[in-house]
C-alpha atoms as one frame of an Amber mdcrd trajectory, in Angstrom:
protein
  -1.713   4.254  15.931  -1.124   6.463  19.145  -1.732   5.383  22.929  -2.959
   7.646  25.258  -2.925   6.518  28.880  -4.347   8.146  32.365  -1.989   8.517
  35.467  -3.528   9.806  38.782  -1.625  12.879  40.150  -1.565  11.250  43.645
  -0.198   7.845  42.495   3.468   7.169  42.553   4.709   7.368  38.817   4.932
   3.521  38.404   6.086   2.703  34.799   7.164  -0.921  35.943   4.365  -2.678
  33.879   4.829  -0.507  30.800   8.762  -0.184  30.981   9.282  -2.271  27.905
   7.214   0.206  26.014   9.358   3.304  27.103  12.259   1.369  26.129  11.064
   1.291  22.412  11.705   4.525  20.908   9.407   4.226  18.083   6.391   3.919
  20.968   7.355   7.838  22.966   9.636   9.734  20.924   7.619   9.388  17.442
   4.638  10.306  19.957   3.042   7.195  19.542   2.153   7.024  22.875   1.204
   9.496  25.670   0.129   9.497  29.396  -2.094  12.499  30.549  -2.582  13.176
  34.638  -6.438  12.342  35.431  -8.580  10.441  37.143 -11.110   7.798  35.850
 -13.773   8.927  38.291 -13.372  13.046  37.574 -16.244  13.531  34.579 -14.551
  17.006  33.844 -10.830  15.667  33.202 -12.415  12.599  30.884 -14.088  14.856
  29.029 -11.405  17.145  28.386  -8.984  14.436  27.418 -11.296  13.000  25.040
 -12.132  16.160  23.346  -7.678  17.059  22.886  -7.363  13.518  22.161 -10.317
  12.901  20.055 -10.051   8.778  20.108 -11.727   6.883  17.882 -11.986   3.837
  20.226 -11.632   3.999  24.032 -10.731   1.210  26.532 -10.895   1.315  30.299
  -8.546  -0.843  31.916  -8.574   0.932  35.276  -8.950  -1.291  38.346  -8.786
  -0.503  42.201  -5.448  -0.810  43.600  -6.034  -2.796  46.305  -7.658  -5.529
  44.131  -5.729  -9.189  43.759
């Protein structure tokens, strides 16, 4: 199975939450899992990830930043 993720260009490149996953080399270096530069509310970028990536399922787990 292979992750693909979405990072905003403008956010700080935060991998705190994910670290554990970066320090498992069967999740990046096999390719197993990839982060693209988007933006959840940009139509055009979705659209163009989707048709590279060609998913089979998608899951949005974006949430405002400011939300506790």
């Amino acid at each position: 199975m292979k992750v693909h993720g979405i990072v905003r260009r403008s956010s700080s490149f935060n991998t705190g939450r994910i670290e554990h996953l970066y320090k498992n080399p069967q999740a990046h270096i096999e390719g197993n899992m990839k982060l693209h530069y988007g933006d959840l509310t940009d139509s055009t970028c979705l659209v163009k990830i989707i048709n590279e990536v060609k998913p089979t399922e998608i899951y949005n787990l974006g949430a405002q930043s400011h939300v506790k």
